[in-house]
Every structure is written in C-alpha cells, then in structure tokens.
C-alpha angles and dihedrals in degrees: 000000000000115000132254133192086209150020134214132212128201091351087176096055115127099203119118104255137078104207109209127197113188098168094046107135140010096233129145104190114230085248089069103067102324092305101305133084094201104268121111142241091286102041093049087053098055140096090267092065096043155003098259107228102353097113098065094037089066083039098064094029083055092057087040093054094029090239142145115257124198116188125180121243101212133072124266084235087062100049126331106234084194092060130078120262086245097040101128076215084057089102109023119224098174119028119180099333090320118120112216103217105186077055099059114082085021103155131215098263093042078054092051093044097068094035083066106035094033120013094038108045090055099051089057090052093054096049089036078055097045096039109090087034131104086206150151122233108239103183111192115197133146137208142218111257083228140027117209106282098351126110122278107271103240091206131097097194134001130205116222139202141123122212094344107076103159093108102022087057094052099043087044083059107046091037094058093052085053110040133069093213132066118266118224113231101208079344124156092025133009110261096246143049108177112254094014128146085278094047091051091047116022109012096064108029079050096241119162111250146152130181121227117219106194119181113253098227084061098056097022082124143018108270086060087050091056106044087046091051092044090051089040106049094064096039087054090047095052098047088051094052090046081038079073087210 
C-alpha cells in the first residue's frame, strides 16, 4: 500500500465544520530511519508519540456532526504538524523527560526533507479540504492525566482558542452545566502557538475554530469514543449555532 501523510473521512460532508486531528497516529514512516527513530515498543505507544484516542473520537464526532475529518499519518516525534515550520519544538528532540535519538543529530536537510514529504503535504490537504467551505475549524486532540513528575490534571476535557471565542464561550458553557467535572479554559495548554495547524487555518483567513483537549484515560477505547463523542456533538451544534456563524 502506497504511503500517505494523511488521511481523509467523509471528504464529500456538507456540515459546517472541518475536524482536524495533528497528533493522529503514532506512525514513523519506513523513509525516517528505517522506520525508527530509536525509541521502543513502550515509548512509541505513549502519550509523547501520539494523542491517544483521539483519532477515533473525531472520527466518530465527524459522523455525529456529518463532517470531514482529516487526520496525519505520522507521529508528533517525527515532525509536529501543530507547530510552525520555524518552531525550534517542530522536530522534538526531548519529550517529557525522553530523549528522541534518531532526532538528535537530526541535520537541516533531514529537517527539510520531512517538512516536504510529510508537514507540508498535510497542511495543503487541510486547506484543499476547508477552501470551498464555508466552515468552522473543530481540532481534536487528548492529553495525558499526568506528566512525569508534575501534578494530576483535574480536568476531564479542556476548550481551547486563542483571540476567536464565538464558539469556545458558548461550549464552555454548555459543557460546564453538563459535565461533573471542571472544565479547562485554554487548560491544559494555552489556545495558540504561533504558527501552529489553527493559525495557519483558521487564525488568519478569520475562520471560526476551537480545539478540544479530552483526557486519554477517557477515550483510551471505543466505548469512550463513543460516549464523548455522544455528550460533544450536541454541545458543538448548539454553540455554532449560538455562535450565530
């Protein structure tokens, strides 16, 4: 089977939203050292090489909301899609106290390589994808409860956005009368890295957007792919439509 740097899910929905997943898979094609980048069986299933879950849950949000979904096909350790092309954090060399040794003496063609055959190529499908729409960005990603040595994260799911709050201001608010738990505003990240997959698509051709940051315990399988997607496709309806877009 030929390989793709992306992958693309219900291209021909007409609902108005793109559903975008960065951090899909925690794949290193065979073309990036072999295939490896040095890290075993354990490392390359953690939270460092990919969002857990994430995948299926904008999968299933996508059929809920009859959207496209677009979803990379390369792991976060070989180049971060949600970075900017000149982010210094673009190819990791260090993620959560692991240390990514086919990235370390990584040079500056090696650098420009997968910009071309993997960063790049994604980022033209998602704007191919979001040009003839009249859309809103929905960004899926999760997060681990617990970085090494930090705190617990109290929260289940966070909304994220950075200037643009028509949509993050309604779900926040819909979501907190719903849900048990708090719910992070920008937590746990800040809505914007300048340069990152949103700025490039949604930031500066002024498209409504928000990123979803749901807690990988919580969507670690499919029935709690499922049940988030079931208690967020209504919540994201109904702050579009408050939204008034």
């Amino acid at each position: 089977m030929t390989y793709s740097p992306f992958s693309i899910h219900g291209p021909d929905r007409q609902g108005p939203w793109v559903i975008t997943c960065d951090h899909a898979t925690n794949v290193v094609p065979d073309f990036i050292a072999g295939g490896s980048l040095g890290l075993d069986h354990a490392d390359m299933g953690r939270h460092i090489a990919y969002d857990i879950g994430a995948m299926d849950t904008a999968l299933a949000l996508g059929e809920a909301l009859g959207a496209p979904v677009i979803c990379s096909n390369f792991s976060r350790l070989v180049i971060d899609p949600n970075r900017g092309a000149d982010d210094p954090t673009l190819i990791p060399q260090l993620y959560d106290g692991t240390i990514i040794e086919g990235n370390r003496r990584i040079t500056s063609n090696e650098r420009a390589r997968r910009i071309e055959t993997l960063y790049q190529p994604y980022h033209d499908a998602i704007a191919d994808l979001a040009r003839a729409r009249d859309i809103a960005f929905l960004s899926i990603h999760s997060f681990t409860p617990q970085l090494t040595d930090r705190p617990k994260r109290p929260w289940e799911i966070g909304v994220l956005s950075a200037h643009d709050r028509r949509i993050a201001n309604p779900l926040i608010g819909g979501l907190s009368a719903t849900l048990q738990s708090p719910v992070g505003d920008n937590e746990p990240y800040a809505g914007f890295f300048p340069g990152d997959a949103l700025s490039q698509h949604a930031h500066g051709p002024g498209r409504p957007n928000v990123i979803l940051e749901i807690r990988q315990d919580l969507i670690g399988d499919a029935d709690g792919q499922r049940r988030w997607a079931d208690i967020l496709a209504p919540h994201l309806e109904a702050a579009h439509a408050q939204a008034n877009l």
